[in-house]
Every structure is written in C-alpha cells, then in structure tokens.
C-alpha positions as CSV (number, residue, x, y, z in Angstrom):
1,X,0.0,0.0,0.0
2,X,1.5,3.1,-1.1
3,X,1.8,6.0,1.6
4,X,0.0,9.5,1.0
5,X,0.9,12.4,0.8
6,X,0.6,15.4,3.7
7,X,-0.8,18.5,3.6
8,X,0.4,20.8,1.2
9,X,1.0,24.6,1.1
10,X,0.4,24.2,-2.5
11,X,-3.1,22.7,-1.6
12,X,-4.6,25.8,0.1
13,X,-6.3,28.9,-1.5
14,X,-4.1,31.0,-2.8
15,X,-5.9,34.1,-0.6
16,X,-4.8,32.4,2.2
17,X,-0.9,31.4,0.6
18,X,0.0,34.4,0.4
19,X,-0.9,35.5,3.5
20,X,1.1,33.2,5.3
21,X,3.8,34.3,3.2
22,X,3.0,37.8,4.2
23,X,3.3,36.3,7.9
24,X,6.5,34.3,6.8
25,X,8.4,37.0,4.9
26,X,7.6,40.5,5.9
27,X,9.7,41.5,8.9
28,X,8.5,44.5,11.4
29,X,12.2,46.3,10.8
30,X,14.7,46.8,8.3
31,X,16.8,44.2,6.6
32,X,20.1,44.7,7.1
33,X,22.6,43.3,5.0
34,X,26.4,43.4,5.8
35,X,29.3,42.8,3.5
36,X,30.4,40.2,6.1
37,X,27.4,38.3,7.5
38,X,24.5,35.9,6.8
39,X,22.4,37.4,4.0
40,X,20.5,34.7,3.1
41,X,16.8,34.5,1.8
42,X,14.3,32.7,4.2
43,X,14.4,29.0,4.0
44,X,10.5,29.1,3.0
45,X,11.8,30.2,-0.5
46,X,13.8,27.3,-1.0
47,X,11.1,25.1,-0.1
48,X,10.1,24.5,-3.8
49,X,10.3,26.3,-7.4
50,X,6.8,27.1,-7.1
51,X,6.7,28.4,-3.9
52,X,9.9,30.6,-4.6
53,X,8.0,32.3,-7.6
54,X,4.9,32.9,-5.8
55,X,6.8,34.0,-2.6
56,X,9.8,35.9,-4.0
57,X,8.0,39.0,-4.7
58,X,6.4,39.3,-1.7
59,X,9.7,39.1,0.1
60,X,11.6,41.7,-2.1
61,X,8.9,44.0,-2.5
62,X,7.2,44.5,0.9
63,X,10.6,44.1,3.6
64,X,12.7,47.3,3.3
65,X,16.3,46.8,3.1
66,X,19.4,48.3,3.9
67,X,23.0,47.9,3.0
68,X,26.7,48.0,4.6
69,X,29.1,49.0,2.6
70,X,32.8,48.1,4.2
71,X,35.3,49.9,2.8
72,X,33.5,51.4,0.3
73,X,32.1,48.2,-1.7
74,X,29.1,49.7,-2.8
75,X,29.2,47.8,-6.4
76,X,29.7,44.5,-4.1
77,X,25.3,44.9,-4.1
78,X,24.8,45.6,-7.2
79,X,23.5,42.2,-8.4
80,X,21.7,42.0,-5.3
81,X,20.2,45.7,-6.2
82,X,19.4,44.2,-9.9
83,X,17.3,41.2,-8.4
84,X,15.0,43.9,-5.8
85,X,14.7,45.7,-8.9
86,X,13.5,43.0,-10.7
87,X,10.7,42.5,-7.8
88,X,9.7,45.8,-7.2
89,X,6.9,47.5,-8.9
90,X,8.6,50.7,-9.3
91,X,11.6,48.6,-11.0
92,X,13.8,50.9,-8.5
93,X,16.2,49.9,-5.9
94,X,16.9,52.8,-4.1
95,X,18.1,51.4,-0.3
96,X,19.7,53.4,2.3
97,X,23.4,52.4,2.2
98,X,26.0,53.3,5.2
99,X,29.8,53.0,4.6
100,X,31.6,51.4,7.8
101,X,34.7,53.2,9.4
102,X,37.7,51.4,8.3
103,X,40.3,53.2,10.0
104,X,39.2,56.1,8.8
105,X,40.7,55.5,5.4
106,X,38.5,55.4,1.8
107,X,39.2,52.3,-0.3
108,X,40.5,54.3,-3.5
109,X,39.7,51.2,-5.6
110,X,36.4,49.7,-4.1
111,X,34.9,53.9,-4.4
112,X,35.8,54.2,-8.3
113,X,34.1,50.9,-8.9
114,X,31.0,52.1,-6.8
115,X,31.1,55.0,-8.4
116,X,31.1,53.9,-12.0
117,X,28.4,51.3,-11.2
118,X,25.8,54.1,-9.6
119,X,27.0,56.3,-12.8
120,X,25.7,52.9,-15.6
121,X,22.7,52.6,-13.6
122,X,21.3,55.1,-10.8
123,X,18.0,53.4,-10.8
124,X,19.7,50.3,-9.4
125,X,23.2,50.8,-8.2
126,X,23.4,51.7,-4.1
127,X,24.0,55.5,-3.0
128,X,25.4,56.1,0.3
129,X,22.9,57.7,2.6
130,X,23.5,61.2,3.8
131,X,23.3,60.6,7.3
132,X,25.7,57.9,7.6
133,X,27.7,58.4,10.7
134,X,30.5,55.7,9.8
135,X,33.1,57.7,8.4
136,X,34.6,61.1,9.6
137,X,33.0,64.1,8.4
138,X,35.4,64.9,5.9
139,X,35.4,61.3,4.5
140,X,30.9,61.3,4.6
141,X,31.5,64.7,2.8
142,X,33.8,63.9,0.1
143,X,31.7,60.7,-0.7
144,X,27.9,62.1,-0.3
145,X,29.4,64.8,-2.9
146,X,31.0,62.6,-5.4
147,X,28.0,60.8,-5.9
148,X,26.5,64.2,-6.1
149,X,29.1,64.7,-9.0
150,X,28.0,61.7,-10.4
151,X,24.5,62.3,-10.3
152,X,24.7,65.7,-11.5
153,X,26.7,64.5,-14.4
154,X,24.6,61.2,-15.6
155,X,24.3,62.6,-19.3
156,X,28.0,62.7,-19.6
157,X,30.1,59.2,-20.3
158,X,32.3,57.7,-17.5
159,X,35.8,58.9,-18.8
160,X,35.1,62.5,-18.4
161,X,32.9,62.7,-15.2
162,X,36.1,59.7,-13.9
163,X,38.2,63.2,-15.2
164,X,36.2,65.0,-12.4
165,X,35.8,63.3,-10.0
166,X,39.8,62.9,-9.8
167,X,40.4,66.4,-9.8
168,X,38.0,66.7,-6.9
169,X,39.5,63.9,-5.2
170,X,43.3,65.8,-5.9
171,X,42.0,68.9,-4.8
172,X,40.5,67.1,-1.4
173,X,43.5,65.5,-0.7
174,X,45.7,68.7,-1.3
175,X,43.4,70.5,1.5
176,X,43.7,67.6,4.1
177,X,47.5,68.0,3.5
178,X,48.0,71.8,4.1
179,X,45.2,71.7,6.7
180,X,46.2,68.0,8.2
181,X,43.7,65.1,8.8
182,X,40.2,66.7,9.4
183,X,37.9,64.7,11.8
C-alpha cells in the first residue's frame, strides 16, 4: 500500500498562501545586509520552485532593506540591487546604504568601482545615505558629494565625469594635506 501524501501549502487557497507568506516573509524592521554576515533568503523560498516564484515578490517587494558598505564596496550589491529591482513595482532599488569606518581611510579602488556602477545605472546601483555616521565628516562629505558629481553629471560618459571626479578627489587630498587630517 503506497503512503499518502501530507498536507500541502500548494493545496490551500491562494488568498490564504499568500498570507502566510506575508506572515513568513515580511519583517516589522529593516533588513540589514552586511558585507560580512549571513544574507540569506528565508528558508521558505527554498522550499520549492513554485513556492519561490509565488513567494519571492512578496519578500523583495514589501521588507525594506538596507546595506553595509565596508570599505567602500558599494558595487559589491549591485547584483543584489538588480534582483530587488527586478521585484519591485517601481523597478527601483533605491536602499539606504551606510559605509563602515575602516580606519578612517576610503578604499581608492572599491569607491571608483562604486562610483562607476551608480553612474551605468542610478535606478539600481546603491547611493550612500547622507546621514551615515561611519566615516569622519570629511570622508561622509567627500563621498555624499562625489556621488552628487556623479549624479549631476549622468548625461556625460564615464571617462570624463572619472576626469572629475579625480580632480575633486586631488583637490581634497591637497586641502587635508595643508590643513592635516580633518575629523
């Protein structure tokens, strides 16, 4: 005699599916998600393919999220950016994004990557939030208004607003020198 099957989610209205995966998915707070920690999706979407594809959406569209960026690796997110995009009916990904202290040094490298990323796609790529109390002042500053450069600049292609930005980031670095470190 051949055993039956349980219960299935898949057997229930879907009214009342996707209000479990309302119950499931949807958290009270803001997501974080840190360059080094667990940032996986809930178990309940691995469950099945059709659960994912019913569920997915739900998850993405109705939790709000926020990102770390450690030493500046803002384009680190962008796939993740492109897939909340993907799931949100806007199509935007705008998230607040903080940038860790690191010593109180910028990561040259890991910033010009951001930064071209947020200039191909502003709709998706991560901009770090204004109020972002990691960094020094100086560092927040210099940051908040490169991607201000960026932003301001969107029509123009990367090798010339790249030209900018690195006089801006010369001229910076010249004032810290003459003045020393500012905090």
């Amino acid at each position: 005699m051949a055993q039956q099957a349980g219960p299935s989610l898949l057997g229930i209205p879907p009214e009342l599916r996707n209000r479990i995966y309302d119950e499931v998915l949807v958290q009270p707070r803001s997501i974080s998600l840190r360059y080094h920690g667990d940032n996986k999706q809930p178990p309940l979407l691995s469950v099945c393919r059709a659960i994912r594809s019913e569920a997915i959406g739900i998850y993405y569209n109705d939790n709000n999220f926020f990102l770390e960026a450690c030493k500046c690796r803002g384009a680190f997110w962008l796939p993740f950016c492109k897939l909340l995009a993907k799931y949100r009916k806007d199509g935007k990904a705008k998230l607040p994004t903080y940038i860790c202290h690191h010593r109180g040094y910028l990561d040259e490298d890991n910033l010009w990557a951001w930064l071209k990323a947020y200039h191909q796609d502003m709709d998706v790529a991560p901009c770090p939030d204004h109020a972002t109390e990691r960094l020094t002042r100086a560092s927040r500053n210099l940051v908040v208004r490169m991607f201000g450069v960026v932003k301001a600049m969107r029509e123009k292609k990367w090798g010339k607003v790249k030209k900018v930005l690195g006089s801006f980031f010369e001229a910076v670095g010249m004032l810290e020198e003459m003045r020393g470190p500012m905090a």
